[in-house]
C-alpha positions in Angstrom: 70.2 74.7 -10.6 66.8 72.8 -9.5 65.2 70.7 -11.7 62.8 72.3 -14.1 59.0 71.8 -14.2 59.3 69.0 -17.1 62.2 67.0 -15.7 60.5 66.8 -12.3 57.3 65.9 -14.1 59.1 63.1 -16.7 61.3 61.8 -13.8 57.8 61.0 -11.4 56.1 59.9 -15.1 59.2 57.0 -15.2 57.9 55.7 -11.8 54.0 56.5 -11.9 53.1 57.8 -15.2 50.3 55.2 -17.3 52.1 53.2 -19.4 50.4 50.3 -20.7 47.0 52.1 -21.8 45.6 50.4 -25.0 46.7 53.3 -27.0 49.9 53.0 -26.3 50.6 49.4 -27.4 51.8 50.5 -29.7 51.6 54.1 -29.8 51.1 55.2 -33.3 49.6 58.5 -35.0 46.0 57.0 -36.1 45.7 55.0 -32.8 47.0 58.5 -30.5 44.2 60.1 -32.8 40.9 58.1 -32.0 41.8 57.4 -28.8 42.1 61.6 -27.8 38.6 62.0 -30.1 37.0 59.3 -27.4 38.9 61.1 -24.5 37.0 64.0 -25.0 34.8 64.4 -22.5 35.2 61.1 -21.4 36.9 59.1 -18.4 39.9 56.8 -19.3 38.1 54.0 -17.9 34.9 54.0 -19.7 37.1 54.2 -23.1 39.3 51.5 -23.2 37.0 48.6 -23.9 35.3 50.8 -26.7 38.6 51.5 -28.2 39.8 48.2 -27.8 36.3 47.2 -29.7 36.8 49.9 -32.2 40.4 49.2 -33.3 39.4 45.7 -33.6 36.7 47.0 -36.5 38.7 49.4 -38.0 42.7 49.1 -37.1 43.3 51.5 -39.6 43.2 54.9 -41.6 41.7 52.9 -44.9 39.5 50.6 -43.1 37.6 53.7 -41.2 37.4 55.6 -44.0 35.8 53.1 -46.5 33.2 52.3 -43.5 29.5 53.0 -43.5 29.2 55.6 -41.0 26.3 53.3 -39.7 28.9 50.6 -38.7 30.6 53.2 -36.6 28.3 54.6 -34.9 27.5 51.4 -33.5 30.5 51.2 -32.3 30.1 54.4 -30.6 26.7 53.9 -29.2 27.2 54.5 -25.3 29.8 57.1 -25.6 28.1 59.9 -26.0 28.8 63.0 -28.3 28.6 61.4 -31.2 29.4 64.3 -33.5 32.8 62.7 -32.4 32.3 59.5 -34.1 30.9 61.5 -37.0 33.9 63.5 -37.3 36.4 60.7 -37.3 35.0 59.0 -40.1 35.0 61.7 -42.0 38.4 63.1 -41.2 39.9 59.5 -42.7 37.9 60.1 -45.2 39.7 63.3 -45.8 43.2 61.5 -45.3 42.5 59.0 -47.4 41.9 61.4 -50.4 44.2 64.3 -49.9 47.1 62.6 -47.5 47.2 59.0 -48.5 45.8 57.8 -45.2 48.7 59.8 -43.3 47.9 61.6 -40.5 50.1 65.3 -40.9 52.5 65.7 -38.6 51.9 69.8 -38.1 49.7 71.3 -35.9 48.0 73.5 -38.8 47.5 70.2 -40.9 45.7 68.4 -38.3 43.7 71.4 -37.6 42.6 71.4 -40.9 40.4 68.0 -40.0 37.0 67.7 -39.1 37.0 67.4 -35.2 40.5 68.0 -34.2 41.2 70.5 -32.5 44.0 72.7 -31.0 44.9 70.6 -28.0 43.9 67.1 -29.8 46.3 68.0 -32.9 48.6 68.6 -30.0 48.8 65.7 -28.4 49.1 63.6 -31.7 51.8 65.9 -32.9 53.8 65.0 -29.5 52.7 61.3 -28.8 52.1 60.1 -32.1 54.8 61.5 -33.7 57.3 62.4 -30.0 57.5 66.2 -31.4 57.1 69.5 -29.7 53.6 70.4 -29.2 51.7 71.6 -26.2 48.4 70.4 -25.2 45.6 71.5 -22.8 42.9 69.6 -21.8 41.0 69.2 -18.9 43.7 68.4 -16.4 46.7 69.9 -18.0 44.4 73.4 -17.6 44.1 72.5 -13.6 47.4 72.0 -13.0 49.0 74.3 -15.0 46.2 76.7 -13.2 47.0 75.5 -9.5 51.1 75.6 -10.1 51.2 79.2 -11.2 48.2 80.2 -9.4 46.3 81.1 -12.7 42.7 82.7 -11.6 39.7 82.4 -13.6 37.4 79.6 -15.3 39.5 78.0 -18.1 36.6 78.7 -20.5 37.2 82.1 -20.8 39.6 83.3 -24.0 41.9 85.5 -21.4 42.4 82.7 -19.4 42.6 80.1 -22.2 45.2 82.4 -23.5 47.8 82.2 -19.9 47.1 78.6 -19.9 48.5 78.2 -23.7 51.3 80.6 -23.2 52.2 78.5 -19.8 52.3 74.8 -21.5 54.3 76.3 -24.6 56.8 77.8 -22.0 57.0 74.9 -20.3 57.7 71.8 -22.8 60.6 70.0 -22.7 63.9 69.6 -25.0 63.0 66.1 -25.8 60.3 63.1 -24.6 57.8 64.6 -25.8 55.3 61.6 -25.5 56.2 60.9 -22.5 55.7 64.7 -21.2 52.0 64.9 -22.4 51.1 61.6 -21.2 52.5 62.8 -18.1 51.3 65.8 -18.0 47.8 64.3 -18.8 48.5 61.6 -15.7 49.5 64.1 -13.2 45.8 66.0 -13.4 43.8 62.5 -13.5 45.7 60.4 -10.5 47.3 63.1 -8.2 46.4 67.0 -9.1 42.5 66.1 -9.2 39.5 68.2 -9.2 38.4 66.8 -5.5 41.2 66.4 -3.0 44.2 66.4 -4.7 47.2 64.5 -3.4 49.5 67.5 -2.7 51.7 65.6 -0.6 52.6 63.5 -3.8 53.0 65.9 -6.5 56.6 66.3 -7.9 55.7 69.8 -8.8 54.4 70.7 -4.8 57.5 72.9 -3.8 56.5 75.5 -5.9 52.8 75.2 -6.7 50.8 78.5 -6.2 47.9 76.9 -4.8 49.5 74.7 -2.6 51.4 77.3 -1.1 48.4 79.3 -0.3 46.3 76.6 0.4 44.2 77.5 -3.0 43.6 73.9 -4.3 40.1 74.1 -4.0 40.1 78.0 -5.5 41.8 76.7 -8.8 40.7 76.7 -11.5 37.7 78.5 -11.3 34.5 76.2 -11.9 32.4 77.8 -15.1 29.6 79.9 -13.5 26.8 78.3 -13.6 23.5 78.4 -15.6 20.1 77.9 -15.2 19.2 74.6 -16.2 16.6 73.6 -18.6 14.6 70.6 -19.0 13.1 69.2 -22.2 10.1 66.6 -22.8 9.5 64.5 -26.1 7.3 61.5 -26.9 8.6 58.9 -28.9 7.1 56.1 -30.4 7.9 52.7 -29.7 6.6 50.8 -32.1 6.6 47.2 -33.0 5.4 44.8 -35.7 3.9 41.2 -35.4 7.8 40.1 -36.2 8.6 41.7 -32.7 10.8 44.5 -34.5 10.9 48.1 -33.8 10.3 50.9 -35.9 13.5 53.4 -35.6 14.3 56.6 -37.7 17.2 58.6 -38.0 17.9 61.9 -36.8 19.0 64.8 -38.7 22.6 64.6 -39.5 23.3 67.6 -36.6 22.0 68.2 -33.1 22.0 65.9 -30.5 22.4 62.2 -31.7 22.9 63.6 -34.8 23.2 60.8 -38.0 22.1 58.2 -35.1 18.7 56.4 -35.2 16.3 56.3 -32.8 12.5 56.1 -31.7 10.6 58.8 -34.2 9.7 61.7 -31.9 6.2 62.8 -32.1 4.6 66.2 -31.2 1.8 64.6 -29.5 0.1 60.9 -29.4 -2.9 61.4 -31.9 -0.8 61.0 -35.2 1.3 58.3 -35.1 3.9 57.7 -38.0 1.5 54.0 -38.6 -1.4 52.6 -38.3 -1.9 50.7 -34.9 -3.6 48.0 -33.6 -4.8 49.6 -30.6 -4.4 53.1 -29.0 -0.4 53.1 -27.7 -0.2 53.1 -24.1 2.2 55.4 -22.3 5.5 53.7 -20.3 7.7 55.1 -17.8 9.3 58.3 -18.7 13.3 57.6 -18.8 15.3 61.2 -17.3 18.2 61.4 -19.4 21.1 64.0 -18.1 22.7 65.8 -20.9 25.7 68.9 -20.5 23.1 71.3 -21.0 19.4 70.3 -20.3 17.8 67.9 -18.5 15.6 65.6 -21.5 12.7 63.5 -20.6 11.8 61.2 -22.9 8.4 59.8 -22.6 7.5 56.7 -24.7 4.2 55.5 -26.6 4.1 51.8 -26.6 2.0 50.3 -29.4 1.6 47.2 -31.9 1.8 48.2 -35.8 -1.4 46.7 -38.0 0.2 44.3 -40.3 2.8 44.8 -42.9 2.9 48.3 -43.8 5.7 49.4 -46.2 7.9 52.6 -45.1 8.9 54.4 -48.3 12.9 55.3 -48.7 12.4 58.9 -48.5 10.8 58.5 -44.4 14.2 57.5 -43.7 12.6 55.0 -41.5 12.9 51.3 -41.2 12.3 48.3 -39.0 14.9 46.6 -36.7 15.4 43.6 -34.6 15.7 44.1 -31.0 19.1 42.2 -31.3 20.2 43.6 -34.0 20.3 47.2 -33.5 21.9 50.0 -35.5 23.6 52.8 -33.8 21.5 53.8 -31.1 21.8 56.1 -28.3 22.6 54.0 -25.1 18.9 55.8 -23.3 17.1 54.6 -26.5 18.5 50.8 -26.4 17.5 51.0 -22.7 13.6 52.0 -23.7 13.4 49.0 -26.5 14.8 46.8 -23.8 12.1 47.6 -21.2 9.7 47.4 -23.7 11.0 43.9 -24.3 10.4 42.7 -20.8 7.9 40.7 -19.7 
């Protein structure tokens, strides 16, 4: 009898699958857990220096949980999606009070928490804790999808639903952390979007798509929409001191709970009073999934010392000593810096 899809996948994992990722040294629940929530979206490479950075801050359940969600947001500043960040800290928040800073070990338990997921709660359940559970992100859905020739974008629920049935069939009797790592590894080093490397896939000899020369085909990319674009104006505002005048956005939306430049309708009422009329600087294009966003900054000097009551949820900052900021945000105080 030939070897079945998850021996042939765990025996090329032994000789090519990642093994010394920061997550995995050592590989426990709560360190499994934020690294999948920073995966998300994300490319291995740009995470590992801000989870190295994070688990440094907060190397545990308890130590997240009793954090001001200030501190960890700056800690996520540059990562993007920051409802992530938000979600973390207030999932150990919930562990700390209903599971004694315990992660479950169920699928249903982890659900229960404020950003995990189907496939994240999968991947804790088998790597954190080495137990049955399939998972299906982004490259787990292509090459499930090439290998049994699955049509469709992943997206859609009738596809979504093949793709779940296909990883549940197809989990092993044991190694479980080893199977969705290598599972996970497969799509990102050899079963890529963009020229795959067929010729080195341990799965190849019966791979749907490779057969019928369909690697390209499979999956089917989400059908595209229109894109829009956006404009705001934001003040940049200083004081004599040389700090800037930042608010924080609503607690939802994009950079939700983060702060930022206050955003203005138009540059006749400013949130102070200025020295001088603000002058406009160079509109920074900031890609987002959805919309193009042009931010267009209004450079100006604050009049003296002018007290920001509690309830403006504003306040001033030092240019070196900035909250959680969005990465495009940093880089508009940092121009405005410049000589």
């Amino acid at each position: 009898m030939p070897p079945s899809y998850a021996d042939r996948l765990l025996t090329w994992f032994d000789d090519h699958g990642r093994k010394h990722l920061p997550w995995q040294q050592p590989r426990t629940p709560y360190r499994v857990w934020v690294s999948e929530i920073m995966l998300q979206q994300t490319q291995v490479t740009v995470v590992v220096d801000y989870f190295t950075r994070f688990m440094t801050r907060f190397p545990s359940v308890e130590s997240l949980a009793s954090a001001q969600v200030d501190d960890v947001l700056s800690l996520w500043a540059g990562l993007g999606y920051y409802a992530r960040g938000r979600n973390l800290h207030k999932a150990a928040q919930v562990l700390c009070e209903q599971h004694a800073g315990k992660l479950p070990a169920d699928l249903a338990g982890l659900e229960a928490l404020p950003g995990i997921g189907r496939s994240t709660a999968g991947a804790i359940v088998s790597m954190g804790f080495d137990q049955p559970a399939p998972i299906l992100d982004g490259n787990v859905k292509r090459v499930l999808a090439r290998h049994a020739g699955i049509d469709g974008w992943p997206g859609r629920s009738a596809v979504a639903r093949q793709l779940w049935a296909l990883a549940e069939d197809r989990l092993p009797s044991g190694r479980f952390a080893d199977y969705s790592q290598a599972s996970m590894d497969l799509g990102a080093t050899v079963c890529t979007r963009h020229a795959p490397a067929c010729h080195a896939c341990p799965l190849n000899a019966d791979c749907v798509a490779h057969r019928s020369h369909r690697t390209h085909e499979l999956p089917a990319p989400k059908p595209k929409a229109n894109r829009k674009r956006r404009r705001s104006q934001l003040w940049l505002i200083r004081n004599e001191q040389g700090h800037y005048l930042l608010e924080r956005r609503p607690p939802v939306g994009i950079w939700g709970g983060l702060w930022s430049l206050p955003e203005a309708d138009d540059a006749t009422t400013p949130p102070l009073a200025l020295v001088e009329p603000p002058r406009p600087g160079p509109v920074l294009v900031h890609e987002l999934t959805h919309f193009t966003w042009e931010l267009c900054p209004m450079s100006a000097l604050a009049r003296g010392a002018q007290a920001i009551a509690d309830g403006d949820n504003m306040s001033w900052y030092a240019p070196d000593n900035l909250p959680g900021v969005p990465a495009p945000i940093r880089r508009l105080i940092e121009e405005d810096r410049a000589p």
